[in-house]
C-alpha positions as CSV (number, residue, x, y, z in Angstrom):
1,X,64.4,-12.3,-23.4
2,X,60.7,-12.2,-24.3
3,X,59.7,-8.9,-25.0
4,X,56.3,-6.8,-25.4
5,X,54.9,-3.2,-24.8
6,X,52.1,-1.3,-24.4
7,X,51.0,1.2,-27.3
8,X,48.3,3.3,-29.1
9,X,47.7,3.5,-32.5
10,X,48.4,6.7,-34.7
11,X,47.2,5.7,-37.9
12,X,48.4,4.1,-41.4
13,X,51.1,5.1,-44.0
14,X,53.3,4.1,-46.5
15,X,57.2,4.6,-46.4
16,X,60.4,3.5,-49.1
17,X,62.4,0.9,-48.2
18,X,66.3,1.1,-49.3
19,X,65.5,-1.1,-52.4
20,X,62.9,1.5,-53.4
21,X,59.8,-1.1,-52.3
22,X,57.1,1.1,-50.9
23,X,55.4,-0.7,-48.2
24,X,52.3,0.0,-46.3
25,X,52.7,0.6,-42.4
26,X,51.1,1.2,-39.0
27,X,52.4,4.1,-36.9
28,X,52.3,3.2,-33.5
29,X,53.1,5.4,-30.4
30,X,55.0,2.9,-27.8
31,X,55.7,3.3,-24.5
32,X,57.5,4.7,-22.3
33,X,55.5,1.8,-20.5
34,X,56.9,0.7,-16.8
35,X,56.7,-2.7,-15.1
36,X,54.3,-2.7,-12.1
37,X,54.2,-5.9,-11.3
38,X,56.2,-9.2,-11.8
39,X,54.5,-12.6,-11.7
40,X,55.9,-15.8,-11.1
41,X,55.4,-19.4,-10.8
42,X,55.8,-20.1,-7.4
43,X,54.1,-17.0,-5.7
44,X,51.2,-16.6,-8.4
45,X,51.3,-19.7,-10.3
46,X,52.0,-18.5,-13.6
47,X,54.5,-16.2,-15.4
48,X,53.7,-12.7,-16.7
49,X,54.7,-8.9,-16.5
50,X,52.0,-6.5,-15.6
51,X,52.6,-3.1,-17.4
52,X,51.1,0.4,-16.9
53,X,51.4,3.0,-20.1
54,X,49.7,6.2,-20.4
55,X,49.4,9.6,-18.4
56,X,46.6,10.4,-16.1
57,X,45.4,12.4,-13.1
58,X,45.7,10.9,-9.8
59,X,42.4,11.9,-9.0
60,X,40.6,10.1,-12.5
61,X,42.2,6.7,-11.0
62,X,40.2,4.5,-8.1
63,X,41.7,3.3,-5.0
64,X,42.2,-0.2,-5.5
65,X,44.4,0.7,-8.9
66,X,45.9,3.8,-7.4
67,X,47.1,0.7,-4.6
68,X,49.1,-1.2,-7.4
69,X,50.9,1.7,-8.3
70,X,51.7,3.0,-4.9
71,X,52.9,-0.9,-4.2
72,X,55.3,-0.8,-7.4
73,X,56.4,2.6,-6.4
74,X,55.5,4.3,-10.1
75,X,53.0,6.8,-11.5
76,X,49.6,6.4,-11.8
77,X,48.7,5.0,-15.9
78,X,45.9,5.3,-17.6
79,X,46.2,1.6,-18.5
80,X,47.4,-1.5,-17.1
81,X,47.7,-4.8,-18.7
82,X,49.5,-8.0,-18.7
83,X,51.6,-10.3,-20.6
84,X,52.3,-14.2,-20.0
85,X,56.1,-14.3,-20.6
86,X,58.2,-17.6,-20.2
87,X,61.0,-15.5,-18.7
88,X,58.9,-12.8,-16.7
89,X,62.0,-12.8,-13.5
90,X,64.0,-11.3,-16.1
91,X,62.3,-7.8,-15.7
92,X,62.1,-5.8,-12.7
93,X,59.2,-4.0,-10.7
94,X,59.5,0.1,-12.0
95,X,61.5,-0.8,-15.0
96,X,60.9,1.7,-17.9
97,X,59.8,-0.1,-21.3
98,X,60.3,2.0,-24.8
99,X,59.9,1.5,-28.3
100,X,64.1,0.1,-28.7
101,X,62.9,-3.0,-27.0
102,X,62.0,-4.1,-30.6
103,X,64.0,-3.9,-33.8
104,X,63.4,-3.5,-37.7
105,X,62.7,-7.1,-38.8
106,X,61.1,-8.4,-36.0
107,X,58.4,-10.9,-35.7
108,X,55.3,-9.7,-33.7
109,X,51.8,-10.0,-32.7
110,X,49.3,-7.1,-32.3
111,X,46.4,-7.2,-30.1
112,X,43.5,-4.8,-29.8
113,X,39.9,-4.1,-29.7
114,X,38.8,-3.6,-33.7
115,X,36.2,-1.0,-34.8
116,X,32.7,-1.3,-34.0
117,X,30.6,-1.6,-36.7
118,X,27.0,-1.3,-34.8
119,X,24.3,-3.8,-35.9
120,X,24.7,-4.7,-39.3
121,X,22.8,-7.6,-42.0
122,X,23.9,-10.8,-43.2
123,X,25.9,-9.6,-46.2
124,X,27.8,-6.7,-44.0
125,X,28.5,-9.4,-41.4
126,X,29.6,-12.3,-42.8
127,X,29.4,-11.7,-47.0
128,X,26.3,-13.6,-47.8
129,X,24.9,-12.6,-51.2
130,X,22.1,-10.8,-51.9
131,X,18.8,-12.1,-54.0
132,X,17.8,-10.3,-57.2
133,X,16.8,-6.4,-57.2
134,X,14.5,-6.8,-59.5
135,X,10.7,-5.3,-58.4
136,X,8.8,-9.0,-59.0
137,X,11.4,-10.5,-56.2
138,X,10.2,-10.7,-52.6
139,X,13.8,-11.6,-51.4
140,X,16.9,-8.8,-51.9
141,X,19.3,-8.3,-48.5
142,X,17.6,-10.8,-46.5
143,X,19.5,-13.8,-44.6
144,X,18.0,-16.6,-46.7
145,X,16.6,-19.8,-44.7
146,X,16.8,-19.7,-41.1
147,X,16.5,-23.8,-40.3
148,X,15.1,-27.2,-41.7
149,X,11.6,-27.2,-41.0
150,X,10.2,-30.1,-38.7
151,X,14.0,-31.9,-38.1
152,X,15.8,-30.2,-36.2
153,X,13.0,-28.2,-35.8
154,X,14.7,-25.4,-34.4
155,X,17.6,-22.9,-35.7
156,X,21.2,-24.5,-35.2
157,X,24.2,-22.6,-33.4
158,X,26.3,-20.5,-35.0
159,X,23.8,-19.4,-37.7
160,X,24.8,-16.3,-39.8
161,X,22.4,-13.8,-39.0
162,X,21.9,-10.1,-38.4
163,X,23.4,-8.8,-35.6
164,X,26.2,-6.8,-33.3
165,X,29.8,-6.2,-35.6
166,X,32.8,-5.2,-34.1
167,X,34.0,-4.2,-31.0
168,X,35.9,-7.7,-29.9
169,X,39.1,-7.9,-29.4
170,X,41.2,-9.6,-32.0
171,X,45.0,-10.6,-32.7
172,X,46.7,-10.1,-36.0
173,X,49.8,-12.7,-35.6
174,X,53.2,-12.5,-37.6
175,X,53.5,-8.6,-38.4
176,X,56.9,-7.2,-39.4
177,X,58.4,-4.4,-37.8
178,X,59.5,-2.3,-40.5
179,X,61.2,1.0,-38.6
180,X,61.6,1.5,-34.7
181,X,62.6,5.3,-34.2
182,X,63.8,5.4,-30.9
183,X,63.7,9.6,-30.4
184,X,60.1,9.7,-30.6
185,X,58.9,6.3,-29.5
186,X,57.5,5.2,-32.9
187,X,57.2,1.8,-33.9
188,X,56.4,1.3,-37.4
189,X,54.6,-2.4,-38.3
190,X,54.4,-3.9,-41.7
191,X,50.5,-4.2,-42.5
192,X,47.1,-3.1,-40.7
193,X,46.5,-3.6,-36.6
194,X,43.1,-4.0,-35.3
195,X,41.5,-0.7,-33.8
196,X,40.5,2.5,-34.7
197,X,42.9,5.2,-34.2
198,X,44.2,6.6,-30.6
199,X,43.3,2.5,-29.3
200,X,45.2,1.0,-27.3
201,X,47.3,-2.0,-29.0
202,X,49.5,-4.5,-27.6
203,X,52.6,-5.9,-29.2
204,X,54.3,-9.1,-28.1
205,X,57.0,-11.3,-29.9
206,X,55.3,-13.6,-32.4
207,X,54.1,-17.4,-31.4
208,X,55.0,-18.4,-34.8
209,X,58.5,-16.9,-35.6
């Protein structure tokens, strides 16, 4: 069975593996998440489990979401998202999701929104070097040529320029799961996740493994 949940990031550490290798991890708080709403491919045209994780107030949740929850019978969430899964049927609507769905050396991909970085130059944003500090030089931080003069006449798509860093949402493929502890709903992944901490991240088994 496919498998994925819903969780927020606590922050980075390092732990000892049996062999004494000291590897650097990403504490993540999963779950309890709980399946709202099972898609298929004759009623909605695709497969995919919807998932809600996260406590809330009833009255901090609008009507229209408050309506999916009342449908599914569960709790209002704080967040709901979904995951395209071959073998969606195999979950059920109210189903309770925690961090045991995974294991220690499984393959997965995180998703989540990564830090936002404001508006930042050239160099920041894409590691363009800088010209020479020196005081007779008119040219230190700045992006360099911005076209071709008369042909094209005009600056081409995709030019690296100043501009808005950050804040898009980005998947780190192939991580390890390093330690699940099942008591407190921590899953512990091999490497860095996108997003600063308390962010929602969502885990899914790997395309590639």
């Amino acid at each position: 069975m496919k498998k994925a949940i819903l969780t927020t990031k606590v922050g980075m550490t390092q732990i000892f593996k049996e062999d004494g290798e000291l590897v650097p991890v990403t504490v993540l708080a999963a779950g309890p998440c709980v399946v709202t709403q099972v898609k298929t491919e004759e009623k909605d045209g695709y497969s995919a489990v919807q998932m809600g994780f996260g406590d809330i107030r009833e009255k901090l949740v609008n009507k229209p979401r408050k309506g999916q929850f009342d449908k599914a019978g569960v709790p209002v969430k704080r967040f709901i998202r979904e995951f395209r899964l071959d073998d969606a049927e195999n979950y059920e609507v109210g189903q309770e999701i925690k961090a045991d769905i995974f294991a220690a050396g499984d393959k997965i991909d995180a998703t989540g929104i990564t830090k936002g970085k404001g508006f930042q130059g050239a160099i920041k944003r894409f590691g363009q070097s800088r010209g020479p500090m020196a005081h007779g030089s008119k040219y230190h931080r700045h992006a360099g040529s911005n076209g071709s003069a008369t042909t094209p006449g005009r600056v081409a798509k995709g030019k690296h320029m100043p501009g808005h860093m950050g804040a898009v949402r980005a998947t780190v493929q192939n991580l390890e799961v390093v330690r699940v502890d099942a008591d407190k709903n921590l899953i512990l992944v091999k490497g860095a996740v996108p997003g600063p901490k308390n962010s929602l991240v969502m885990l899914k088994d790997s395309v590639k493994a």
